[in-house]
KEMAR-665482 format. One record per residue (C-alpha): x, y, z; residue number from 1. Coordinates in pm, whole numbers, plus 50000, padded with zeros to 5 digits. Example, Ala and Ser with C-alpha at 12.3 -4.5 7.8 and 13.67 -1.06 7.14 Angstrom:
2
<pt x="51230" y="49550" z="50780" pos="1"/>
<pt x="51367" y="49894" z="50714" pos="2"/>
END
This chain:
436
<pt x="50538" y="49630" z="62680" pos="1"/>
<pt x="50545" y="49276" z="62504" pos="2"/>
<pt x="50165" y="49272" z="62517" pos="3"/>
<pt x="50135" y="49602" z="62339" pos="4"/>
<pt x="50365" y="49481" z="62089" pos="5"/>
<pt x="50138" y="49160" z="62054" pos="6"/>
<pt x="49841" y="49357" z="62050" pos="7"/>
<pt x="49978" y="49577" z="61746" pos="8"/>
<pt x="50087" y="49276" z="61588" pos="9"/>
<pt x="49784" y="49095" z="61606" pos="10"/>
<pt x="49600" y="49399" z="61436" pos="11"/>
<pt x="49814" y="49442" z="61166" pos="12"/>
<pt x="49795" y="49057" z="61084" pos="13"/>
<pt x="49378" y="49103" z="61053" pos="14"/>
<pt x="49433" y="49459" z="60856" pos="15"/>
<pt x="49611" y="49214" z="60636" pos="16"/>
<pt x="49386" y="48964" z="60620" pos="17"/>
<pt x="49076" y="49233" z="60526" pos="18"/>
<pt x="49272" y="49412" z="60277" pos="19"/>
<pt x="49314" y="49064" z="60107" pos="20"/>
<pt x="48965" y="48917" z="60149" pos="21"/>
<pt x="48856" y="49272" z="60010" pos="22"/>
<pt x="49095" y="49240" z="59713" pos="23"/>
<pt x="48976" y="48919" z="59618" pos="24"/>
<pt x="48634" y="49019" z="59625" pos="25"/>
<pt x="48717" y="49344" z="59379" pos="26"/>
<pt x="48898" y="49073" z="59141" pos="27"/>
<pt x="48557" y="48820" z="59131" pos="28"/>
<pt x="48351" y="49142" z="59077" pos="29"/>
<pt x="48582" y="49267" z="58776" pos="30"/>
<pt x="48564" y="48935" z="58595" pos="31"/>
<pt x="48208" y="48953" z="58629" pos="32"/>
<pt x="48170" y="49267" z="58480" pos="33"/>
<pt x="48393" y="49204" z="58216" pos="34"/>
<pt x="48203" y="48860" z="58090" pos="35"/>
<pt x="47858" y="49084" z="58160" pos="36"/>
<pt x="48021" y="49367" z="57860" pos="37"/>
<pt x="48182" y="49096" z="57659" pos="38"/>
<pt x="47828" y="48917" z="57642" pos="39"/>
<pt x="47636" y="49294" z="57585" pos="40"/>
<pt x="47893" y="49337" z="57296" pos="41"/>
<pt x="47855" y="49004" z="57118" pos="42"/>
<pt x="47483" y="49093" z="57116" pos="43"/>
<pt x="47536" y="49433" z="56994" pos="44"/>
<pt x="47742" y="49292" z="56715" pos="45"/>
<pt x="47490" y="49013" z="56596" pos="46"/>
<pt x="47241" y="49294" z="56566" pos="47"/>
<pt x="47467" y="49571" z="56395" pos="48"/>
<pt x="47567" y="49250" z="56100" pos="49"/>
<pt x="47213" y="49178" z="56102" pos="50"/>
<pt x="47101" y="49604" z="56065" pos="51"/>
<pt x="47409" y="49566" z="55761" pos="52"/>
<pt x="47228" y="49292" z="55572" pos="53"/>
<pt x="46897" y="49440" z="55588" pos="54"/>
<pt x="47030" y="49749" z="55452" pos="55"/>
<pt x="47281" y="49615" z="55228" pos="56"/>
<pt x="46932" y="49427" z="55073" pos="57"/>
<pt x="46768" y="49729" z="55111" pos="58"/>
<pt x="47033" y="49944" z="54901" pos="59"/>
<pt x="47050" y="49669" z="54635" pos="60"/>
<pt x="46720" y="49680" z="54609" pos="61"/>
<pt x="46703" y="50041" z="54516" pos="62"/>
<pt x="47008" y="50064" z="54310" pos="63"/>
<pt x="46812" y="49814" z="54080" pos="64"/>
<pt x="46508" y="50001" z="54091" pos="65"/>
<pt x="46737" y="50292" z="54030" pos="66"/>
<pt x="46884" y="50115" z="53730" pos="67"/>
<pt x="46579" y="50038" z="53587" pos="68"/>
<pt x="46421" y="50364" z="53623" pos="69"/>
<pt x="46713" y="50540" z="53442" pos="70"/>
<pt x="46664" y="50279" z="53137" pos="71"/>
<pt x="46256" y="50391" z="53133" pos="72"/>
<pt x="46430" y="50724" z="53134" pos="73"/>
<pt x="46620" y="50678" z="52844" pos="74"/>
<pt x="46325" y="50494" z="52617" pos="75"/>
<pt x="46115" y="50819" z="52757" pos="76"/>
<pt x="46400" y="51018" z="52625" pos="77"/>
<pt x="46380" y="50863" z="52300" pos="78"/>
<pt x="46013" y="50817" z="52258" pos="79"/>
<pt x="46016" y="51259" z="52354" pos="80"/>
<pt x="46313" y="51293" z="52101" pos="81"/>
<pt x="46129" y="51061" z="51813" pos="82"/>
<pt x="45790" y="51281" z="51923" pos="83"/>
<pt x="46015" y="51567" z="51840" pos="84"/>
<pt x="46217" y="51492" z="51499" pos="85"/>
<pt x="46122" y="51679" z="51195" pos="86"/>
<pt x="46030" y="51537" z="50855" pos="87"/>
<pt x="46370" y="51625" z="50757" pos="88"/>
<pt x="46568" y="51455" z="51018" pos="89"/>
<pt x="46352" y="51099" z="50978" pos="90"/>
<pt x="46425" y="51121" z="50682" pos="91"/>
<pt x="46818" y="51193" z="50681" pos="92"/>
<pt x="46787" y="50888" z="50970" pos="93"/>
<pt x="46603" y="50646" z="50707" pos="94"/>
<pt x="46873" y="50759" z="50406" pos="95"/>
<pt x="47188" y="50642" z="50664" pos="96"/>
<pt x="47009" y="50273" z="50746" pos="97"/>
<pt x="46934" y="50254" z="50354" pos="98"/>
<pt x="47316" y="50285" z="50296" pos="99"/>
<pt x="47400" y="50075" z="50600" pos="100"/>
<pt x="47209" y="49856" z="50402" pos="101"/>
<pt x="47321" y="49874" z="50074" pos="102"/>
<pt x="47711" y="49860" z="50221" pos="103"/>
<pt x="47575" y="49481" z="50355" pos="104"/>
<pt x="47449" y="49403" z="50047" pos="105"/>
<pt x="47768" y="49501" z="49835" pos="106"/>
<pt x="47984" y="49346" z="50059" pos="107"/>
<pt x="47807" y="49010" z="50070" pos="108"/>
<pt x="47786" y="49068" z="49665" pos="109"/>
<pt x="48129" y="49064" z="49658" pos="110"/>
<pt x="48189" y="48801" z="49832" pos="111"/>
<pt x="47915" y="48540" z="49629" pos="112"/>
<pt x="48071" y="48706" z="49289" pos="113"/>
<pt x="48448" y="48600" z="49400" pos="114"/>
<pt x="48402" y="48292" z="49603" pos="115"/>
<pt x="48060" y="48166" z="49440" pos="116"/>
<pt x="48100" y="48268" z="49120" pos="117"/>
<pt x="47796" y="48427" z="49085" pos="118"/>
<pt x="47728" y="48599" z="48708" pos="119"/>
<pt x="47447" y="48881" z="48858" pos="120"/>
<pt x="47427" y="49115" z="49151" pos="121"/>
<pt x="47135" y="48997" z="49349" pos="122"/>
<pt x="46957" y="49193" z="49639" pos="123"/>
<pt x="46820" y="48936" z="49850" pos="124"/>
<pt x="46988" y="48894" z="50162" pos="125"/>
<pt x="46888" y="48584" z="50242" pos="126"/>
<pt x="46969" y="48451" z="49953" pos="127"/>
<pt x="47335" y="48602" z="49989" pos="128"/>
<pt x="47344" y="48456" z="50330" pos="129"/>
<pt x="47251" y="48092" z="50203" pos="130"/>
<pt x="47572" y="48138" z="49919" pos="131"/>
<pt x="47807" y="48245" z="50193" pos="132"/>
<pt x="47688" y="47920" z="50414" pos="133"/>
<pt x="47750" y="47701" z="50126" pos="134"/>
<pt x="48100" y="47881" z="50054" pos="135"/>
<pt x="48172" y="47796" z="50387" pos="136"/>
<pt x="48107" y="47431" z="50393" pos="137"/>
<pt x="48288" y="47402" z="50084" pos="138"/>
<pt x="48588" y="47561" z="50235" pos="139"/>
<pt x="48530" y="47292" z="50497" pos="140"/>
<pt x="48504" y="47032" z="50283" pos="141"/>
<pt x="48867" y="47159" z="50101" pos="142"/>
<pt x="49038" y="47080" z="50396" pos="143"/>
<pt x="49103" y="46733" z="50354" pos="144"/>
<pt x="49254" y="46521" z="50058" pos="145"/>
<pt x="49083" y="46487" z="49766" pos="146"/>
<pt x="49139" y="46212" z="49447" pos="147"/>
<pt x="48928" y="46286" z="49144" pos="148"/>
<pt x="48922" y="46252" z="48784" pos="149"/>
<pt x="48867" y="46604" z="48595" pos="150"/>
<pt x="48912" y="46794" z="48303" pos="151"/>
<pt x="49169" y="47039" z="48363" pos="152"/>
<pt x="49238" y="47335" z="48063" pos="153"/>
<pt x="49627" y="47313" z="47947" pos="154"/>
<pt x="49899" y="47597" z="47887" pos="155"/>
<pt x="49764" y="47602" z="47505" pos="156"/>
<pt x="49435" y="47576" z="47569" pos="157"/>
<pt x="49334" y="47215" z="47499" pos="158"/>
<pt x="49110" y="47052" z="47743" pos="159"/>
<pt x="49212" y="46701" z="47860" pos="160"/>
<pt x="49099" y="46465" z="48135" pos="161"/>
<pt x="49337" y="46455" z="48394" pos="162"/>
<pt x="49408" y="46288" z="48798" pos="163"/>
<pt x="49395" y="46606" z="49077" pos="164"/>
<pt x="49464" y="46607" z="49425" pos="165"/>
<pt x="49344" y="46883" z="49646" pos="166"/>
<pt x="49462" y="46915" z="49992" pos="167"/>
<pt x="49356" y="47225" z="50119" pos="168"/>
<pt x="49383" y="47542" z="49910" pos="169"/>
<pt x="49664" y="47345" z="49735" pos="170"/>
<pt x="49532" y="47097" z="49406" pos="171"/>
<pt x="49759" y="46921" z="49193" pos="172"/>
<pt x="49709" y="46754" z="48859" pos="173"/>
<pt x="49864" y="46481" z="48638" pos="174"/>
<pt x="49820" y="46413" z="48259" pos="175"/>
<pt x="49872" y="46058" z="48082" pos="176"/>
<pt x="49931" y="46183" z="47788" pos="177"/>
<pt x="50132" y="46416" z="47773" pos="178"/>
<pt x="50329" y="46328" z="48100" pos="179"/>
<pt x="50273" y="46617" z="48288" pos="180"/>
<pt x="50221" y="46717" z="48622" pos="181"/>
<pt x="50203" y="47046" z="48836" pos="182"/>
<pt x="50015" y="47330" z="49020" pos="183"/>
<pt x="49604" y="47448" z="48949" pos="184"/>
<pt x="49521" y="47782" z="48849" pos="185"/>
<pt x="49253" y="47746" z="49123" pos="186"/>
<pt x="49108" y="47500" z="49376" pos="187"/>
<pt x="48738" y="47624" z="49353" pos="188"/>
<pt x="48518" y="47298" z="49340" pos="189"/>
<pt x="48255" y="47519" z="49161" pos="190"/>
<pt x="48444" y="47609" z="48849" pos="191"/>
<pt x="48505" y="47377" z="48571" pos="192"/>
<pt x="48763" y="47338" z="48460" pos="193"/>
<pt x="48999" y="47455" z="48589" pos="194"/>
<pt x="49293" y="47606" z="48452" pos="195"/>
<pt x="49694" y="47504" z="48514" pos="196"/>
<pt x="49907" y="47734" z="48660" pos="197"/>
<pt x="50235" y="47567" z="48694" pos="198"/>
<pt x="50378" y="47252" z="48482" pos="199"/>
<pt x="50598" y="47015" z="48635" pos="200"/>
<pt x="50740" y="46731" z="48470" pos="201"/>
<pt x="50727" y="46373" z="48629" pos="202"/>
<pt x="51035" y="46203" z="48763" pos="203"/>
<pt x="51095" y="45862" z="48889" pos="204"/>
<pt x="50997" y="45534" z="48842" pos="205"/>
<pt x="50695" y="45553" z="48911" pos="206"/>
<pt x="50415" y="45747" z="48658" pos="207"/>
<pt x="50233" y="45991" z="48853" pos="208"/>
<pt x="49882" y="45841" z="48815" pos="209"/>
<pt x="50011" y="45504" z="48987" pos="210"/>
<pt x="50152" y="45700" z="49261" pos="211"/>
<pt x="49839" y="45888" z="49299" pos="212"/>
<pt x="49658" y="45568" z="49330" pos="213"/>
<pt x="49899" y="45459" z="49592" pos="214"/>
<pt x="49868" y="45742" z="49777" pos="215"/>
<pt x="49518" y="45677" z="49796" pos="216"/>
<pt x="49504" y="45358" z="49970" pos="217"/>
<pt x="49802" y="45476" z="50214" pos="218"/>
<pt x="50066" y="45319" z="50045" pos="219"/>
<pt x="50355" y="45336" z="50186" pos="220"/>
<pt x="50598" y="45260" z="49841" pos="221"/>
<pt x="50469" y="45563" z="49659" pos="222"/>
<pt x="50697" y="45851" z="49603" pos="223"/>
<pt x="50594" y="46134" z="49424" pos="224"/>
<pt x="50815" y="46467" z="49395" pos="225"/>
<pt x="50526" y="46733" z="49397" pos="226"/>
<pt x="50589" y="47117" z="49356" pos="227"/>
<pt x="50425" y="47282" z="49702" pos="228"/>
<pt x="50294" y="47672" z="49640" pos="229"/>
<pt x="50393" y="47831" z="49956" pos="230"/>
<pt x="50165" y="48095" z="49842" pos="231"/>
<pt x="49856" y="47915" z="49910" pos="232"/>
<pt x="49706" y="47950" z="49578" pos="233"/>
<pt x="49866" y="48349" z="49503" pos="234"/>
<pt x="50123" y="48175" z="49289" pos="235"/>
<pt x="49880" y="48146" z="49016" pos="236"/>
<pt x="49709" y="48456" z="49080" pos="237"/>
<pt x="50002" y="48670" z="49018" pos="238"/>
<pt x="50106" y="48505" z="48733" pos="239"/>
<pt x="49797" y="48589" z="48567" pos="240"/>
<pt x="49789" y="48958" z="48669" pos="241"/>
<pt x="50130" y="48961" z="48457" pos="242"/>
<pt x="50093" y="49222" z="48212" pos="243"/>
<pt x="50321" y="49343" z="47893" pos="244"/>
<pt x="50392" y="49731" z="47829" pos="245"/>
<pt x="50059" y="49797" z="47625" pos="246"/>
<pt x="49852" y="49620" z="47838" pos="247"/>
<pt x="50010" y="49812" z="48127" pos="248"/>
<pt x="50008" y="50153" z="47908" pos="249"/>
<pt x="49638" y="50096" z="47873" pos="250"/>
<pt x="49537" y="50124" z="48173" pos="251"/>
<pt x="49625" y="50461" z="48203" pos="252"/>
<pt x="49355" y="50582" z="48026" pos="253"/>
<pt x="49314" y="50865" z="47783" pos="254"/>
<pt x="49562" y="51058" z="47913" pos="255"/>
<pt x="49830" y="50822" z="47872" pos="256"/>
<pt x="49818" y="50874" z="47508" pos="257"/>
<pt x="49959" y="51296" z="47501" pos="258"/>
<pt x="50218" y="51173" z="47732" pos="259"/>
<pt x="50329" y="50896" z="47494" pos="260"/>
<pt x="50312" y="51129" z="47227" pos="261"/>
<pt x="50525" y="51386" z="47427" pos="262"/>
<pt x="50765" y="51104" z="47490" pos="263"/>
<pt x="50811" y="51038" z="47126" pos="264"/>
<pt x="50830" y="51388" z="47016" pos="265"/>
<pt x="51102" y="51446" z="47289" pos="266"/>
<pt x="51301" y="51146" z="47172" pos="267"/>
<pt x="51316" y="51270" z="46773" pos="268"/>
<pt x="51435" y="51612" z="46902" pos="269"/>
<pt x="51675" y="51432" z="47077" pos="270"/>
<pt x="51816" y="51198" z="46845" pos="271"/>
<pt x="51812" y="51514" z="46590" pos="272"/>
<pt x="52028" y="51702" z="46788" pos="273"/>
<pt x="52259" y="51454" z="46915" pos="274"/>
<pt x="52346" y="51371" z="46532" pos="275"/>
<pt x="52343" y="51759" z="46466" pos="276"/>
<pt x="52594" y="51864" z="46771" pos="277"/>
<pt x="52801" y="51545" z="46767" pos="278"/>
<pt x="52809" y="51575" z="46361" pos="279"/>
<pt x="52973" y="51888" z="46395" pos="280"/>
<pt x="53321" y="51941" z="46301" pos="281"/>
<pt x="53588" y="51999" z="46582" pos="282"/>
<pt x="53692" y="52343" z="46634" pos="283"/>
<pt x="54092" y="52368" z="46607" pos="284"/>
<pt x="54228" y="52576" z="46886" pos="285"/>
<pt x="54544" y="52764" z="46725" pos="286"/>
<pt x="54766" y="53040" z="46887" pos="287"/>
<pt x="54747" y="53417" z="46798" pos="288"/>
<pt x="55090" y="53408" z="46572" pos="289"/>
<pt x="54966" y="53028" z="46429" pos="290"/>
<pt x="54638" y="53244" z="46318" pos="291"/>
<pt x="54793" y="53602" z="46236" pos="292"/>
<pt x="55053" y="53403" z="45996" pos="293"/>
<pt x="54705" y="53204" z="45863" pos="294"/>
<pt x="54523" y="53502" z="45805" pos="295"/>
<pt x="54810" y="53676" z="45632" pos="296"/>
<pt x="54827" y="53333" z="45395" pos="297"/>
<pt x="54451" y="53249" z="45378" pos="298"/>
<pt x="54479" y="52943" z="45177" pos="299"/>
<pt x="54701" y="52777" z="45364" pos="300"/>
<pt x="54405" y="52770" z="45660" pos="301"/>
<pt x="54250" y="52385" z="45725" pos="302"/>
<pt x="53941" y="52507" z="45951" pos="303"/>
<pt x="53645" y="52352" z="45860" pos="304"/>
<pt x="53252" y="52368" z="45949" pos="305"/>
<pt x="53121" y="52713" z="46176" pos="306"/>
<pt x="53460" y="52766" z="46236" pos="307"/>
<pt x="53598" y="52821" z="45851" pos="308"/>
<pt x="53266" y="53076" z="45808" pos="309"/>
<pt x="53375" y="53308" z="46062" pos="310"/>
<pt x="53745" y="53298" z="45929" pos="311"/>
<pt x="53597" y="53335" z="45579" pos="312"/>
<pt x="53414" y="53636" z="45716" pos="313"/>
<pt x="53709" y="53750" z="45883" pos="314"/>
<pt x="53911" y="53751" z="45551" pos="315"/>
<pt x="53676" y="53902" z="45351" pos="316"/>
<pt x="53579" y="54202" z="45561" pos="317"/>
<pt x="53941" y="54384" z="45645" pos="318"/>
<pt x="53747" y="54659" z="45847" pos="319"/>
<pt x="53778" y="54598" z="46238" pos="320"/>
<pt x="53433" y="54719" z="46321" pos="321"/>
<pt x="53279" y="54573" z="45990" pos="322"/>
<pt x="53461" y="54265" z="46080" pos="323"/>
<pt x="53347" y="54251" z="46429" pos="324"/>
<pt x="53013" y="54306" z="46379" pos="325"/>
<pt x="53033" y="54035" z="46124" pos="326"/>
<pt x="53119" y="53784" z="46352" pos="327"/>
<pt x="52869" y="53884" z="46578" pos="328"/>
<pt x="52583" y="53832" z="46376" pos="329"/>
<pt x="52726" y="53491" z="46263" pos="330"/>
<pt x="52764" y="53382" z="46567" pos="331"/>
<pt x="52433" y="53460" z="46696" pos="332"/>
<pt x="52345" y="53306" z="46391" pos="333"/>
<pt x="52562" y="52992" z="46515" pos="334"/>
<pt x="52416" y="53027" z="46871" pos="335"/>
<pt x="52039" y="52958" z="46727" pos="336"/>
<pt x="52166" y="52658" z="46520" pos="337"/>
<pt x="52294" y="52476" z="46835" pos="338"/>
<pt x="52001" y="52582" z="47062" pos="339"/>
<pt x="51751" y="52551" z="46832" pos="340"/>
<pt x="51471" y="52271" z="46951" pos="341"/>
<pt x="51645" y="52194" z="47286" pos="342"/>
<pt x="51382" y="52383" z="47456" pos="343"/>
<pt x="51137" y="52138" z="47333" pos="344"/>
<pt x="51301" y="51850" z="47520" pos="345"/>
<pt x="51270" y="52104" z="47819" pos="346"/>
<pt x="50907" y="52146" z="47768" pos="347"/>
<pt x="50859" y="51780" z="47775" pos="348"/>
<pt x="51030" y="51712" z="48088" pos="349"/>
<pt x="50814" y="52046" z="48243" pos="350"/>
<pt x="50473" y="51883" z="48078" pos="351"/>
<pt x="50498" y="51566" z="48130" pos="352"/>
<pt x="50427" y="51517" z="48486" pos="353"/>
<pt x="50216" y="51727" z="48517" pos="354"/>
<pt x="49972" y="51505" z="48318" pos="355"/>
<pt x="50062" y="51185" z="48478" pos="356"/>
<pt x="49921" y="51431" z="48765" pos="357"/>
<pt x="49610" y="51517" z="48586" pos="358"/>
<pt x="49552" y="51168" z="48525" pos="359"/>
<pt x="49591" y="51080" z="48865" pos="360"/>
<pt x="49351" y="51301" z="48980" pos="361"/>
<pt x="49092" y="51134" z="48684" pos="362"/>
<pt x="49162" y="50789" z="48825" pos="363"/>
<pt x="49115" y="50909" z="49203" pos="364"/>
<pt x="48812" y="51079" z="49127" pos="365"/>
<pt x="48664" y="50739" z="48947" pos="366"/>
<pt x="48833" y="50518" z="49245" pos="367"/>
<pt x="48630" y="50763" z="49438" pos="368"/>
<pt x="48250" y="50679" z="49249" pos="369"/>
<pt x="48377" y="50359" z="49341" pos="370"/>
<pt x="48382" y="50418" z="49680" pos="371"/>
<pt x="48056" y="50580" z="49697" pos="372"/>
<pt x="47924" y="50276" z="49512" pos="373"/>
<pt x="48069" y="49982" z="49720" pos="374"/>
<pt x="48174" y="50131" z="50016" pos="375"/>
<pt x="48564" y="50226" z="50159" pos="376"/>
<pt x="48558" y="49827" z="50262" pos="377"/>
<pt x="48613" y="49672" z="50003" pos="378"/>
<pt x="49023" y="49672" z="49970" pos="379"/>
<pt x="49045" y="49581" z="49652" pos="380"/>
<pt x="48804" y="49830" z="49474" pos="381"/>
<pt x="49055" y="50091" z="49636" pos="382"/>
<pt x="49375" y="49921" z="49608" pos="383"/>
<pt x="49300" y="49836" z="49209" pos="384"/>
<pt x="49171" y="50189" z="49181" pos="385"/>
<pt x="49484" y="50386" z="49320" pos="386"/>
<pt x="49735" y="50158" z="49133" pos="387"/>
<pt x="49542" y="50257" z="48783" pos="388"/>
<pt x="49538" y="50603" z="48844" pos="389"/>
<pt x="49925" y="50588" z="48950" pos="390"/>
<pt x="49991" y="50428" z="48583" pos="391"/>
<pt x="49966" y="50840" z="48400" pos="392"/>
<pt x="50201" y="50966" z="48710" pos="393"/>
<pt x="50456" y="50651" z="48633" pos="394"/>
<pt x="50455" y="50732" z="48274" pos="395"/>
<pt x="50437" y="51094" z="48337" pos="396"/>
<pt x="50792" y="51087" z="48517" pos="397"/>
<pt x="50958" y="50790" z="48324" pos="398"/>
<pt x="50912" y="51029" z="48057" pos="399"/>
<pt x="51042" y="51314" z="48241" pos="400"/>
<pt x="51330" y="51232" z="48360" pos="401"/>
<pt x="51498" y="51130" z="48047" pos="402"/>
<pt x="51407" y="51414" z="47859" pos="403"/>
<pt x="51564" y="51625" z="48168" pos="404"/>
<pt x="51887" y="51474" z="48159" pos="405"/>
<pt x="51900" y="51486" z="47734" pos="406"/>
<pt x="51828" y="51879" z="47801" pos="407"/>
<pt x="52077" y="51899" z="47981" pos="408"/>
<pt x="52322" y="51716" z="47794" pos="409"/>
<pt x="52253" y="51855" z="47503" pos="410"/>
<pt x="52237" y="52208" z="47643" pos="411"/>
<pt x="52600" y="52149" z="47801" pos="412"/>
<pt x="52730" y="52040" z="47440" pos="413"/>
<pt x="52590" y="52316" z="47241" pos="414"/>
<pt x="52692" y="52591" z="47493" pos="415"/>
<pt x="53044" y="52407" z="47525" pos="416"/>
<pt x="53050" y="52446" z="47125" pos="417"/>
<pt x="52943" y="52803" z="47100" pos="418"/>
<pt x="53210" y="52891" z="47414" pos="419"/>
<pt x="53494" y="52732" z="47140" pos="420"/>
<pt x="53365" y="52950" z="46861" pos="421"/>
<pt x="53302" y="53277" z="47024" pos="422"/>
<pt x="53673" y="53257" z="47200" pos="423"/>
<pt x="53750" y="53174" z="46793" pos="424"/>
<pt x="53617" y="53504" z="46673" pos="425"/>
<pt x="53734" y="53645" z="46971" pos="426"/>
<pt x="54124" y="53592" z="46848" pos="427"/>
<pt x="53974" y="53685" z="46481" pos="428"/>
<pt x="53875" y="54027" z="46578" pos="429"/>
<pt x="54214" y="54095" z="46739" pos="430"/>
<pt x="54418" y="54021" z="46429" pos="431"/>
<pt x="54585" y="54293" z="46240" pos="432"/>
<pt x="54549" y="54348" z="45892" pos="433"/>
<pt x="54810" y="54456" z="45657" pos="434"/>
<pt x="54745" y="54727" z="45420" pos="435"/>
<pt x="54654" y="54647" z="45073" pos="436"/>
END
């Protein structure tokens, strides 16, 4: 019995031993196979990077070949579409680069007539282009200090030599005689002389000209009060686009001239009337007995002006429907005193804008030549243009308005006047007369 027991042990123990020589030799062969698929996959990947280059190459390649082949597309387009254009159309084509043209040429026109101060027009680009280069460096050149001695053109006109200073945009300018100092009309190098925009007189103890000369060797005892334009040179410019009422009436043209005449005829109506209704006598309000005892005793009565006539008419027609009808026709003969040429002052204030609109629409329609001529570019052609034609619509309602409000005080007076003598002949009709 013990050696069957042995026995099975002993077989178990080398089942044991098998099943673990066999499991190592599974394990081995597993980590063999995996470093045999890691290896195949590292290979596989080298080539797939290498296939993606190649065609990544490849696809650039065509994509430019692609590009260029829709470009000789489009210059095949064009070449078909300029094989194809009528007469008509090259034409319209040619017109549009002439005015592209032209537009270059005004604007650089403009430019050499406000910065170069050139007297013609002149159609030579190059030549414009050589003017705007020199502009330029003289722009340059204005951006540092600058002592001279010049001739500078006074308030009254008088030309004198004088000391400037030109930093910038900014020049200043001193005179000996008289002691003066102050602001340039401009700081253009190219224009002489220039003109003086703003005097300043000198203060301190030291003259201006001596300071100036200290200030040009960097001294540091000079002390000059100087007046700055914070501007930047527009200072002088709006001073001389200052204009007085005529000046400023002229520019709106011919039809500035009806509307001024409107204006004065509207203000003589006025003034007419105003001495006519305030002139008039004021109309005594009395009771019914006050008036019955005034008609029965007629001249005892202290009425005066409109209002006497219709008691006068009263008195001498005794008759209530003679009488009444009487006082009608006087007072409708009243009524058309006190109204009469008010309506012209209405007129005025109905005409009058509408030609400051008429003149408007002149002055757009020459802004817009303007246009046509110099191009929509040019800010100041259409700025300057608008602002004329605007003058006639000013005028048109500064004259309006006046002559609506006179209307209507002068309307409410006379209608407050006739209201007073119709509720007069009102209490005149109603009186009883005694018989005679």
């Amino acid at each position: 019995m013990k050696l069957i027991n042995l026995l099975c042990f002993a077989l178990l123990f080398v089942s044991q031993l098998t099943t673990a020589a066999t499991a190592n030799d599974a394990k081995q062969q597993l980590l063999t196979d995996i470093k045999s698929a890691q290896s195949t996959l590292n290979k596989s990947q080298e080539r797939i990077t290498k296939q993606q280059t190649a065609l990544a190459q490849k696809i650039f390649d065509k994509q430019q070949a692609l590009k260029k082949e829709r470009e000789q597309a489009a210059i095949n387009r064009r070449l078909a579409d300029e094989d194809t254009l009528s007469l008509t159309q090259l034409q319209t084509r040619l017109d549009t680069w002439q005015q592209q043209q032209q537009y270059r040429l005004n604007l650089l026109n403009r430019f050499t007539r406000q910065y170069a101060k050139a007297a013609q027009s002149n159609n030579d680009q190059q030549t414009l282009l050589n003017n705007v280069f020199s502009v330029i460096k003289q722009q340059t050149a204005a951006l540092y200090p600058q002592f001279k001695q010049q001739n500078i053109v006074l308030k009254n006109g008088e030309l004198t030599p004088a000391t400037t200073l030109q930093v910038g945009p900014v020049a200043w300018f001193s005179v000996t005689q008289p002691q003066l100092m102050g602001l340039l009309a401009t700081t253009d190098p190219t224009q002489a002389p220039p003109k003086v925009a703003l005097v300043q007189s000198t203060s301190g103890e030291t003259p201006f000209d001596e300071a100036l000369s200290q200030l040009s060797k960097n001294s540091e005892k000079a002390t000059v009060s100087l007046t700055f334009d914070p501007s930047l040179t527009r200072l002088a410019a709006s001073q001389a686009q200052q204009e007085g009422t005529v000046e400023h009436l002229e520019k709106g043209g011919l039809w500035a001239i009806p509307i001024i005449l409107f204006a004065c005829f509207a203000l003589l109506i006025a003034l007419f009337k105003a001495y006519q209704l305030f002139g008039l006598s004021k109309i005594k309000s009395v009771s019914a007995l006050t008036l019955q005892n005034t008609f029965n005793a007629p001249e005892q009565h202290n009425f005066s002006g409109m209002q006497a006539t219709l008691f006068k008419l009263s008195i001498d027609n005794h008759k209530g429907q003679i009488r009444d009808d009487q006082l009608f026709n006087q007072l409708m003969h009243d009524k058309h005193k006190l109204d009469n040429y008010i309506g012209a002052i209405a007129i005025t204030a109905s005409v009058a804008p509408l030609l400051g609109l008429l003149g408007t629409v002149s002055g757009m329609i020459e802004t817009f030549k303007m246009m046509t001529l110099f191009g929509s570019g040019d800010p100041e052609v259409v700025s300057g243009g608008i602002a004329q034609a605007l003058i006639t619509t000013e005028l048109g309602l500064v004259v309006a308005i006046p002559a609506l409000v006179l209307n209507a005080l002068l309307s409410r007076k006379a209608k407050a006047y006739y209201s007073q003598l119709e509720a007069f002949a009102l209490q005149l009709s109603q009186l009883e007369v005694k018989d005679v």
